[in-house]
FIDOTOR-177578 format. One record per atom (N, C-alpha, C, O, CB): residue number from 1; residue in one letter; atom name; x negated, y negated, z. Coordinates in steps of 0.05 Angstrom, whole numbers, plus 5000, padded with zeros to 4 digits. Last residue first. Glycine has a CB too. Layout:
N
+-----+------+------+------+------+------+
|  nr | rest | atom |    x |    y |    z |
+-----+------+------+------+------+------+
| NUM |    A |   CA |    X |    Y |    Z |
...
+-----+------+------+------+------+------+
This chain:
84
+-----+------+------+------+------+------+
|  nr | rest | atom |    x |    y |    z |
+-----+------+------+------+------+------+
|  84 |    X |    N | 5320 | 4952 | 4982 |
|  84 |    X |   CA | 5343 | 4950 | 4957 |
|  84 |    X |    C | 5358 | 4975 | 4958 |
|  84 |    X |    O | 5376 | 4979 | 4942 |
|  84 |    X |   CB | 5330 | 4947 | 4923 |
|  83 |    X |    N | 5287 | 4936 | 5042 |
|  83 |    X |   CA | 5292 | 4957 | 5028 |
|  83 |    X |    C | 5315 | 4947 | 5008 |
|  83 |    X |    O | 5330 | 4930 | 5019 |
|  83 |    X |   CB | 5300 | 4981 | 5046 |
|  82 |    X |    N | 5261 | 4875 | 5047 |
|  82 |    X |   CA | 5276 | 4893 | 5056 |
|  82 |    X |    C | 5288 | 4909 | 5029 |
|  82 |    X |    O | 5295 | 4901 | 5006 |
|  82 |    X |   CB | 5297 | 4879 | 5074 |
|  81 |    X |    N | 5211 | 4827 | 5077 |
|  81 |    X |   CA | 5219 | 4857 | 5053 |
|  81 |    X |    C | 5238 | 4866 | 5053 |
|  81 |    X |    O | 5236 | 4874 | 5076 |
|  81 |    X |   CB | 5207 | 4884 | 5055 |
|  80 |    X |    N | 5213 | 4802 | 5112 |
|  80 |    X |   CA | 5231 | 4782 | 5088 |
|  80 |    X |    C | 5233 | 4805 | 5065 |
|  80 |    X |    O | 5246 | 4806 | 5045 |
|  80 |    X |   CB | 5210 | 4747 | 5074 |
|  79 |    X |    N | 5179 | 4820 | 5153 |
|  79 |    X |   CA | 5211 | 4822 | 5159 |
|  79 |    X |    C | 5219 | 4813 | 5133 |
|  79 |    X |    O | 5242 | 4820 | 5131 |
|  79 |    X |   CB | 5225 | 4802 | 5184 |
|  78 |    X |    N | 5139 | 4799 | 5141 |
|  78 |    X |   CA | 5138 | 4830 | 5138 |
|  78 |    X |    C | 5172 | 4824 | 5140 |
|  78 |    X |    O | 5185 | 4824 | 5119 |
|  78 |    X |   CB | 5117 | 4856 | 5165 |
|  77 |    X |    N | 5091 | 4761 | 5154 |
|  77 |    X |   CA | 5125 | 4760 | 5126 |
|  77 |    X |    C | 5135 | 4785 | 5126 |
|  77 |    X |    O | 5142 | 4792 | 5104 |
|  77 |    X |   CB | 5120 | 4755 | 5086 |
|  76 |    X |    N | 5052 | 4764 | 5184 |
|  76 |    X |   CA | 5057 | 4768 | 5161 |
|  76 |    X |    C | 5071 | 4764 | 5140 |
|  76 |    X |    O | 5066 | 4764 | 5116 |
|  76 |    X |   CB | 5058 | 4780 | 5161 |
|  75 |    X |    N | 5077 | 4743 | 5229 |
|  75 |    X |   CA | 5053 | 4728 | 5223 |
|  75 |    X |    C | 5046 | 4731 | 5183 |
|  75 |    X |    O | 5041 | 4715 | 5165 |
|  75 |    X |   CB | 5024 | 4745 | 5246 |
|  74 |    X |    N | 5120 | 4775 | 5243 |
|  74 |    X |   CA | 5125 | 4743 | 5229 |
|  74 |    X |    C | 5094 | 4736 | 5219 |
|  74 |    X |    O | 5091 | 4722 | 5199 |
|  74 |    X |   CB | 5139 | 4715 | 5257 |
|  73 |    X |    N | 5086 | 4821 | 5249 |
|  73 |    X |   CA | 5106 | 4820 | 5227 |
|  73 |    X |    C | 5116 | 4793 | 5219 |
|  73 |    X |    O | 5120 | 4787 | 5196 |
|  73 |    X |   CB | 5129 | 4834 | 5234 |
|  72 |    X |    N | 5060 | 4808 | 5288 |
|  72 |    X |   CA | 5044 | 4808 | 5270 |
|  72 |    X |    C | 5062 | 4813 | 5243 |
|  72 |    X |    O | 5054 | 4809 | 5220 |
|  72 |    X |   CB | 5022 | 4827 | 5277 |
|  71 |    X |    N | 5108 | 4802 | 5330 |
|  71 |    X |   CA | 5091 | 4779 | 5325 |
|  71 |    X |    C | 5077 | 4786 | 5305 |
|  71 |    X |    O | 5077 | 4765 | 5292 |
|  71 |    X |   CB | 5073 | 4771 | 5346 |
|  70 |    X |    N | 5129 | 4863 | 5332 |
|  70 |    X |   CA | 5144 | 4831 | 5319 |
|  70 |    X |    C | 5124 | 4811 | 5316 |
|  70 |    X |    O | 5124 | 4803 | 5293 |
|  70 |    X |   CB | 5168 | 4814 | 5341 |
|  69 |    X |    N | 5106 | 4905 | 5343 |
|  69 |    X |   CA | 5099 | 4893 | 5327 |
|  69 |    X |    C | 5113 | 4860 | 5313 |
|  69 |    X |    O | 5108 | 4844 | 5295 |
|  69 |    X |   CB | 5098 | 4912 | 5315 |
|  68 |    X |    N | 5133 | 4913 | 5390 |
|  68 |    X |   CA | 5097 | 4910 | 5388 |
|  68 |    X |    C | 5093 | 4893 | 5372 |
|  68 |    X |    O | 5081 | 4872 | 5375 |
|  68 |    X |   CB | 5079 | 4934 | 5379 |
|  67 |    X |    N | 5189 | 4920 | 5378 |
|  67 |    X |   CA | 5181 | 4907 | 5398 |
|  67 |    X |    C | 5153 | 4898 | 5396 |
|  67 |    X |    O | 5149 | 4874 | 5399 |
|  67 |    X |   CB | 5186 | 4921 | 5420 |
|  66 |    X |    N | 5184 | 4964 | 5342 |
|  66 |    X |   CA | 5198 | 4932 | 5334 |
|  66 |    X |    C | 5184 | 4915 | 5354 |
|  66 |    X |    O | 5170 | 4896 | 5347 |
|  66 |    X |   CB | 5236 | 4929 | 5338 |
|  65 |    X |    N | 5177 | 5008 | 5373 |
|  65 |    X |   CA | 5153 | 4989 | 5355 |
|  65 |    X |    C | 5167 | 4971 | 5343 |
|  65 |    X |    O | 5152 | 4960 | 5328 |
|  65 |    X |   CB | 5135 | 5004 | 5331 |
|  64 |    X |    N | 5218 | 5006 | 5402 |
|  64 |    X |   CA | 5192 | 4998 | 5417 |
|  64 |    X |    C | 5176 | 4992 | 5396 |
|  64 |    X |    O | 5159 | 4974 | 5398 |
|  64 |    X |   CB | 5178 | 5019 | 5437 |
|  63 |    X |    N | 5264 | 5016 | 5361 |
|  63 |    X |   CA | 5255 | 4991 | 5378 |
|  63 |    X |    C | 5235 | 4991 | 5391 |
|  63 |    X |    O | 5230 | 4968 | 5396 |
|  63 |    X |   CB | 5270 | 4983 | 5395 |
|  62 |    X |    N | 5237 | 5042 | 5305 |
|  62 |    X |   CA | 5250 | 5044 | 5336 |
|  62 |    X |    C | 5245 | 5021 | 5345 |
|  62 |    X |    O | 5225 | 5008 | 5340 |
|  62 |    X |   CB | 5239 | 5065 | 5358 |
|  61 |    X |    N | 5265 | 5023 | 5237 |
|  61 |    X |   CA | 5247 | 5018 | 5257 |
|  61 |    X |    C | 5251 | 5019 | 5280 |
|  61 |    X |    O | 5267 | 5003 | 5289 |
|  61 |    X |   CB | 5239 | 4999 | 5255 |
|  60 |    X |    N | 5313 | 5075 | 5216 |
|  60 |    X |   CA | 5308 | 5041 | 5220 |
|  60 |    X |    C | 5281 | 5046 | 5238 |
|  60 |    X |    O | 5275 | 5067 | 5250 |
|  60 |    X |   CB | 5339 | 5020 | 5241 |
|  59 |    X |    N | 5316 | 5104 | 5162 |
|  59 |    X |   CA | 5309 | 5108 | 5178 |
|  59 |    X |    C | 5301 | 5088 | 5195 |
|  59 |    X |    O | 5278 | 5080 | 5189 |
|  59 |    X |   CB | 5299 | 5122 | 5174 |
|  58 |    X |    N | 5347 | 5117 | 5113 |
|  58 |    X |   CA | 5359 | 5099 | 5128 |
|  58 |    X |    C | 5337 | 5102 | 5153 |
|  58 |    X |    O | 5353 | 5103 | 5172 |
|  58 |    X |   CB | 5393 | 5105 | 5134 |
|  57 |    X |    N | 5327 | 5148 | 5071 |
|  57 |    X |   CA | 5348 | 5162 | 5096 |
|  57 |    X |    C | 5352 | 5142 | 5106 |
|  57 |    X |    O | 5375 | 5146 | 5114 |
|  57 |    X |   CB | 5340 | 5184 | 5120 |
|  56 |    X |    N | 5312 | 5112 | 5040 |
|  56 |    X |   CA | 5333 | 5132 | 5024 |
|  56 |    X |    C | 5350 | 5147 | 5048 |
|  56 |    X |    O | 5373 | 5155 | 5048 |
|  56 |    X |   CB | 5315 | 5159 | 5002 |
|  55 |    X |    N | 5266 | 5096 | 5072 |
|  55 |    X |   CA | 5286 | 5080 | 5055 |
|  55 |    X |    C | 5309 | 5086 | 5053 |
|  55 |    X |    O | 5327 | 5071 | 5061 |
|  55 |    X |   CB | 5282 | 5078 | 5032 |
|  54 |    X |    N | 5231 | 5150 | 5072 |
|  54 |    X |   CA | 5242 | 5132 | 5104 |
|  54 |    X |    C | 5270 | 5107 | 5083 |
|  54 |    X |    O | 5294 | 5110 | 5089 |
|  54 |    X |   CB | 5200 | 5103 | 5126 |
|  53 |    X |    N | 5218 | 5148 | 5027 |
|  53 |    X |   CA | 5235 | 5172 | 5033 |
|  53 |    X |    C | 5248 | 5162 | 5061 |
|  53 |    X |    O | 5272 | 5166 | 5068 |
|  53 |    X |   CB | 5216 | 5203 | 5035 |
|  52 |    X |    N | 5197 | 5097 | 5014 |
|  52 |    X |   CA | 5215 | 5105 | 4991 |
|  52 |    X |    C | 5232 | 5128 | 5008 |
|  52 |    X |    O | 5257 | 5129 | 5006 |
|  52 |    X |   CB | 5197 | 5119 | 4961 |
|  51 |    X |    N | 5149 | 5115 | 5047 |
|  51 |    X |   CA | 5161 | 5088 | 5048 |
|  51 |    X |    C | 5190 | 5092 | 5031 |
|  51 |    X |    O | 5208 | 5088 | 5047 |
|  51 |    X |   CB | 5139 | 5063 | 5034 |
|  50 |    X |    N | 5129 | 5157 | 5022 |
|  50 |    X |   CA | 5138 | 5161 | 5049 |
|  50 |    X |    C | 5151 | 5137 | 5056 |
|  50 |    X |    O | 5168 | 5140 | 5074 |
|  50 |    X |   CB | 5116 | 5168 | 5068 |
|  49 |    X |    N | 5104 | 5138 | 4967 |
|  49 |    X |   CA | 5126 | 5166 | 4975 |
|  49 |    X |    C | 5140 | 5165 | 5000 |
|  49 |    X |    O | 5164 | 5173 | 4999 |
|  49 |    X |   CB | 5109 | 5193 | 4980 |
|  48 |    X |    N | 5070 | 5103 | 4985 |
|  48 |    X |   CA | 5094 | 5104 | 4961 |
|  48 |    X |    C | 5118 | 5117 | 4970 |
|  48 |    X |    O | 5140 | 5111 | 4978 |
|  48 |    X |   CB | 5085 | 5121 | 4934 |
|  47 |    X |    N | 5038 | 5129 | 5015 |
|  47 |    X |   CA | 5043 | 5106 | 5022 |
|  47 |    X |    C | 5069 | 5098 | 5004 |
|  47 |    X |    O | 5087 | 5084 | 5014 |
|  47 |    X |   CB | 5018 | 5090 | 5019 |
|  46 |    X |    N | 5013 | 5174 | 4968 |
|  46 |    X |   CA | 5032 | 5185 | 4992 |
|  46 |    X |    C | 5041 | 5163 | 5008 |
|  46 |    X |    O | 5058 | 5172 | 5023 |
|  46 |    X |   CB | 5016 | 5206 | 5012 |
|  45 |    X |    N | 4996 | 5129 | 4933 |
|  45 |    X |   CA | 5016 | 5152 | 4926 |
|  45 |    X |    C | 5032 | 5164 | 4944 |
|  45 |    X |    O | 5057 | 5166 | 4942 |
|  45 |    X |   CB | 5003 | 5172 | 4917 |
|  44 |    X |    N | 4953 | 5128 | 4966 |
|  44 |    X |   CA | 4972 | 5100 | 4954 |
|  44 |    X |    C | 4992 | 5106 | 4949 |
|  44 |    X |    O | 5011 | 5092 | 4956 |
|  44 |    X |   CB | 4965 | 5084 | 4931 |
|  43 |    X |    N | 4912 | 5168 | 4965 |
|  43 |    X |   CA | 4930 | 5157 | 4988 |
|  43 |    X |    C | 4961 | 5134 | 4984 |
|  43 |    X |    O | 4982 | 5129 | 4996 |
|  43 |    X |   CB | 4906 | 5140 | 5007 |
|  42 |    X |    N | 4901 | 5183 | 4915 |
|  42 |    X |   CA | 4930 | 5196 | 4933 |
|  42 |    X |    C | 4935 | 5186 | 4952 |
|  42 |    X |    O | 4957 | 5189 | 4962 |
|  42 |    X |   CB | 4932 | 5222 | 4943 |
|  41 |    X |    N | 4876 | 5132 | 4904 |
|  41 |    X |   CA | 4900 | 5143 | 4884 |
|  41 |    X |    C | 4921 | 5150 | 4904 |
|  41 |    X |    O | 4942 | 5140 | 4911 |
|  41 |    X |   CB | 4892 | 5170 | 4864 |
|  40 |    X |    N | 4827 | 5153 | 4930 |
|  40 |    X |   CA | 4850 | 5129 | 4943 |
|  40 |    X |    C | 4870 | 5123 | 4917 |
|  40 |    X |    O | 4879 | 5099 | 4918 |
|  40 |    X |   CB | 4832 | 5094 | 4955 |
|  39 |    X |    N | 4811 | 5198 | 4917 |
|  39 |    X |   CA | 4823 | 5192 | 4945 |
|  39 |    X |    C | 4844 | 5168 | 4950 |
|  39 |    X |    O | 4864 | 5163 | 4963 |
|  39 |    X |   CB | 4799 | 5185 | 4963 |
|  38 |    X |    N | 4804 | 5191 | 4862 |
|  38 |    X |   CA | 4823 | 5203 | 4872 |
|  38 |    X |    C | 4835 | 5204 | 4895 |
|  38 |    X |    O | 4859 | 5208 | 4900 |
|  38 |    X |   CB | 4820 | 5219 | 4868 |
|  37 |    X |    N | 4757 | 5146 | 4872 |
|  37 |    X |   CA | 4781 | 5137 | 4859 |
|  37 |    X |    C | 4807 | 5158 | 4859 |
|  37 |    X |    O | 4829 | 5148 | 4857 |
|  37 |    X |   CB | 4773 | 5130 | 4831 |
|  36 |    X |    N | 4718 | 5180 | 4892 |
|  36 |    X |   CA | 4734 | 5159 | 4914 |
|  36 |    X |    C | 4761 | 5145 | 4894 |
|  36 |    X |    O | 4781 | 5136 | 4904 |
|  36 |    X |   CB | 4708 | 5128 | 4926 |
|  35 |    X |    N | 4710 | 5210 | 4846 |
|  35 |    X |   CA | 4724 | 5223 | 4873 |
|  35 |    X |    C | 4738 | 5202 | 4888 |
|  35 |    X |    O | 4762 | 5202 | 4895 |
|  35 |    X |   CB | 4702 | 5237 | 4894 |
|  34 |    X |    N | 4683 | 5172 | 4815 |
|  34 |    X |   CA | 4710 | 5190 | 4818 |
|  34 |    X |    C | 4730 | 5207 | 4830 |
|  34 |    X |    O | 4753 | 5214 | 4827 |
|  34 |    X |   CB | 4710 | 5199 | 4809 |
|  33 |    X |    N | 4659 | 5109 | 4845 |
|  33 |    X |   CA | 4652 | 5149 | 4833 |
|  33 |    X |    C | 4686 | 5154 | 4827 |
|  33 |    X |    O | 4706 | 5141 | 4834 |
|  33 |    X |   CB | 4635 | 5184 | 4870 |
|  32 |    X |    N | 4654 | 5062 | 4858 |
|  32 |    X |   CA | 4660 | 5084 | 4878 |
|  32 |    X |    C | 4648 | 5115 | 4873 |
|  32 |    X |    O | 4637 | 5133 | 4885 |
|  32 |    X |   CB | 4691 | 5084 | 4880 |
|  31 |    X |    N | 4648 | 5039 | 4810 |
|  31 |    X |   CA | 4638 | 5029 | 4831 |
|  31 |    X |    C | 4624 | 5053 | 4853 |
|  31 |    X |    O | 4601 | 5059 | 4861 |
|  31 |    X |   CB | 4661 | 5011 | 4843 |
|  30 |    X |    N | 4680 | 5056 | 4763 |
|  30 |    X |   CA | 4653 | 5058 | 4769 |
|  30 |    X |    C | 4637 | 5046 | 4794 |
|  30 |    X |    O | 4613 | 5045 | 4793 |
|  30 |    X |   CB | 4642 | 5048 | 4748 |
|  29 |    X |    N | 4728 | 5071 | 4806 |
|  29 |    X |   CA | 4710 | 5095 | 4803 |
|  29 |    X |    C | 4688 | 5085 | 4788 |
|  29 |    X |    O | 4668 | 5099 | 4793 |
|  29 |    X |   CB | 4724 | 5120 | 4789 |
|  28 |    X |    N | 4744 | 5017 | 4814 |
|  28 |    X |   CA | 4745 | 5034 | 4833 |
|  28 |    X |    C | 4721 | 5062 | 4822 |
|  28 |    X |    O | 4700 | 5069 | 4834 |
|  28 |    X |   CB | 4780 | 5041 | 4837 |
|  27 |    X |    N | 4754 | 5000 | 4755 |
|  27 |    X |   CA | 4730 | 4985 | 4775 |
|  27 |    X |    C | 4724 | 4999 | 4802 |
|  27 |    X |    O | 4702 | 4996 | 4813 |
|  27 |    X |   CB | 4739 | 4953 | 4785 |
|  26 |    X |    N | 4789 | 5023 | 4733 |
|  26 |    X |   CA | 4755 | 5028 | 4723 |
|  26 |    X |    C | 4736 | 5019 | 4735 |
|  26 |    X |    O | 4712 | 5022 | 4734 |
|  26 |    X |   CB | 4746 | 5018 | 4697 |
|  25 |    X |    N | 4841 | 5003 | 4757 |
|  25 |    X |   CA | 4817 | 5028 | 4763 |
|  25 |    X |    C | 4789 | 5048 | 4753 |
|  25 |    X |    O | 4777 | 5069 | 4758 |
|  25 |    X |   CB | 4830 | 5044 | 4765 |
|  24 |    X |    N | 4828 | 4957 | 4732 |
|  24 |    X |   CA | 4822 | 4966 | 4764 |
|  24 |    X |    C | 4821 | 4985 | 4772 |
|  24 |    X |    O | 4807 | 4991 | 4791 |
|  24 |    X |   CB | 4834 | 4960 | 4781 |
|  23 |    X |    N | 4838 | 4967 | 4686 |
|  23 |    X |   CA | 4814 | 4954 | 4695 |
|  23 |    X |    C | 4808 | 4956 | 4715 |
|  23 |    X |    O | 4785 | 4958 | 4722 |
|  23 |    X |   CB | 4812 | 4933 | 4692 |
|  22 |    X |    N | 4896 | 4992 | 4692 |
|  22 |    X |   CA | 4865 | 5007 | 4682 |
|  22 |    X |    C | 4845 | 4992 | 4690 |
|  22 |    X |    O | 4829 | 5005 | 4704 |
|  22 |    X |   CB | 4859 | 5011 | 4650 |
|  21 |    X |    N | 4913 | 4948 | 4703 |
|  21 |    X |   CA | 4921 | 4969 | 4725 |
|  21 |    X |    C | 4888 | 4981 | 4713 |
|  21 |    X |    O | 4865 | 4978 | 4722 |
|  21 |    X |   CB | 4958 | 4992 | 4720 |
|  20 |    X |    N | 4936 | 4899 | 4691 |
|  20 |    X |   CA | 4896 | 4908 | 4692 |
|  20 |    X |    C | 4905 | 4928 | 4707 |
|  20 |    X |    O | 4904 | 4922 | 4731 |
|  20 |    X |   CB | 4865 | 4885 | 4709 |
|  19 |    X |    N | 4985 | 4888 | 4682 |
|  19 |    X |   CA | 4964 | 4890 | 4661 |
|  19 |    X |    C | 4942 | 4898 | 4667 |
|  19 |    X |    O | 4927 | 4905 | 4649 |
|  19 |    X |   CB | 4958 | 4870 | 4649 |
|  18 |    X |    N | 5042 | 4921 | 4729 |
|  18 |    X |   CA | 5004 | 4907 | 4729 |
|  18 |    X |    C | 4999 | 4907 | 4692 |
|  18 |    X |    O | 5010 | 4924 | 4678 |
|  18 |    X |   CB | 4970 | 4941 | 4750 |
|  17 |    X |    N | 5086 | 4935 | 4767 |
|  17 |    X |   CA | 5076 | 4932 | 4731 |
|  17 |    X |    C | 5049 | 4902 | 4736 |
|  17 |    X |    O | 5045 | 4879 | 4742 |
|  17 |    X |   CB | 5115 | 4917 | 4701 |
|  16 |    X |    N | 5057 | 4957 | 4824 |
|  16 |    X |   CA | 5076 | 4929 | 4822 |
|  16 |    X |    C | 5063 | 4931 | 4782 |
|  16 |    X |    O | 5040 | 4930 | 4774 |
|  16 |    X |   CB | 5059 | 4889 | 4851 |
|  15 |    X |    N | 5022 | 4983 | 4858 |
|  15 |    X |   CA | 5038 | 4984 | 4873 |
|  15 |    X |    C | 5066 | 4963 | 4858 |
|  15 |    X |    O | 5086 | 4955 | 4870 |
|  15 |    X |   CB | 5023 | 4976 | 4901 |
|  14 |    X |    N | 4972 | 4986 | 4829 |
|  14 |    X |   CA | 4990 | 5007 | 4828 |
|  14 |    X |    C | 5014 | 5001 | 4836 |
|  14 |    X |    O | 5033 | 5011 | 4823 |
|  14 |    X |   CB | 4983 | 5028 | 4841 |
|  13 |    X |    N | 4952 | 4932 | 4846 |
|  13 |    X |   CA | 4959 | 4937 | 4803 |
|  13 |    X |    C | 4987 | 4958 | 4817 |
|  13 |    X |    O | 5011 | 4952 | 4817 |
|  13 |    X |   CB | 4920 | 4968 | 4770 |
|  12 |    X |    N | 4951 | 4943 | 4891 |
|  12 |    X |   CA | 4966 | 4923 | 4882 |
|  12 |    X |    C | 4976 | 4931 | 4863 |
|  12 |    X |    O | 4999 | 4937 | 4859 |
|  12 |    X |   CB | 4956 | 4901 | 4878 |
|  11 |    X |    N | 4899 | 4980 | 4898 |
|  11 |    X |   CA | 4925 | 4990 | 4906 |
|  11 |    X |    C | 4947 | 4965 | 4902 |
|  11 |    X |    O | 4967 | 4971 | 4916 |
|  11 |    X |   CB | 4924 | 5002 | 4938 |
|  10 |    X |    N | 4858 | 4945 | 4866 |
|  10 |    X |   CA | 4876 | 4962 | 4860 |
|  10 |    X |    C | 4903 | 4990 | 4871 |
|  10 |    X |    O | 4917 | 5007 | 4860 |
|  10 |    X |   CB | 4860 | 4967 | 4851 |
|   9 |    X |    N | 4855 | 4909 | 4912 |
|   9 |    X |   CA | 4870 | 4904 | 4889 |
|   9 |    X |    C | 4875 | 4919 | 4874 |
|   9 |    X |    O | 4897 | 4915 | 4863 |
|   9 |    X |   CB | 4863 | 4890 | 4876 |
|   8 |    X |    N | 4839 | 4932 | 4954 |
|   8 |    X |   CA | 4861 | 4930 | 4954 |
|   8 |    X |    C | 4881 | 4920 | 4928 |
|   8 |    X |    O | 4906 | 4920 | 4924 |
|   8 |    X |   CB | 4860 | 4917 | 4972 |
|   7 |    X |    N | 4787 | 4958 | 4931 |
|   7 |    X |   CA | 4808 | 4973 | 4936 |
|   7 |    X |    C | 4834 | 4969 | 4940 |
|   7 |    X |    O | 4852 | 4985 | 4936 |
|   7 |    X |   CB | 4803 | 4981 | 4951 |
|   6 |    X |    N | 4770 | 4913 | 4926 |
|   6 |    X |   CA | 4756 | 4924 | 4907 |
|   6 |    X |    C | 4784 | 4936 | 4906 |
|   6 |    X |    O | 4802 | 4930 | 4890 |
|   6 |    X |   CB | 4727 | 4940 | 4911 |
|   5 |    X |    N | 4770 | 4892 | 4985 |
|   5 |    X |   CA | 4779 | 4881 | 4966 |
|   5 |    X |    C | 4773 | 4896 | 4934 |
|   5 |    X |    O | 4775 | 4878 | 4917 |
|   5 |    X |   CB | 4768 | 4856 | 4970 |
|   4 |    X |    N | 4729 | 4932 | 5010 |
|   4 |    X |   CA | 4754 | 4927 | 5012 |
|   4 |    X |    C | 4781 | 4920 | 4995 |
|   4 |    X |    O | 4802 | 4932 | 4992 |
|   4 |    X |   CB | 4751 | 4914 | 5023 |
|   3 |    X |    N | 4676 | 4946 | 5002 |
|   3 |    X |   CA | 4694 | 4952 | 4988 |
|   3 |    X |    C | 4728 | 4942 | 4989 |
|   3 |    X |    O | 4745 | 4944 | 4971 |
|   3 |    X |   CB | 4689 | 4976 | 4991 |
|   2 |    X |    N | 4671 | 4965 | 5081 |
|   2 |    X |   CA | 4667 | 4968 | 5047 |
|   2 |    X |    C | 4675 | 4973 | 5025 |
|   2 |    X |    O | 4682 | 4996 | 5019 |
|   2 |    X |   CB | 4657 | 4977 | 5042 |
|   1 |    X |    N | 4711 | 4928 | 5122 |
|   1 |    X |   CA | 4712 | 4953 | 5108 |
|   1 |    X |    C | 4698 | 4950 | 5081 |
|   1 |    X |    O | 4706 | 4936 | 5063 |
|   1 |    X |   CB | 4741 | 4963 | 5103 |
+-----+------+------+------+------+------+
């Protein structure tokens, strides 16, 4: 993906009290433009939002996608998150 890393680090800053939050996102829109720096603002935002609202209801993972995804979740660490 172009850009990738450009992008993922600043969906990091956002995602966690950052010092270069601004730097990174001065690096997204002079890179990108300003538009692409609103796109992927709101996407990160609605990734925020919907993770937080699945949280708050309790909404567990169905078991068939538990099922798919277990191997790329240990591969990841994904299981060691868990909601507070």
């Amino acid at each position: 993906m172009p850009h990738a890393r450009l992008l993922l680090d600043f969906a990091e800053a956002c995602s966690a009290v950052s010092a270069d939050l601004s730097d990174r996102r001065e690096a997204v829109r002079s890179t990108l433009g300003e538009a692409a720096l609103v796109d992927a603002a709101a996407t990160i935002a609605i990734f925020q939002a919907v993770v937080k609202i699945a949280d708050a209801t309790g909404i567990p993972l169905e078991d068939a996608k538990a099922e798919i995804s277990a191997e790329f979740r240990a591969d990841l660490g994904l299981d060691a998150f868990v909601a507070e």
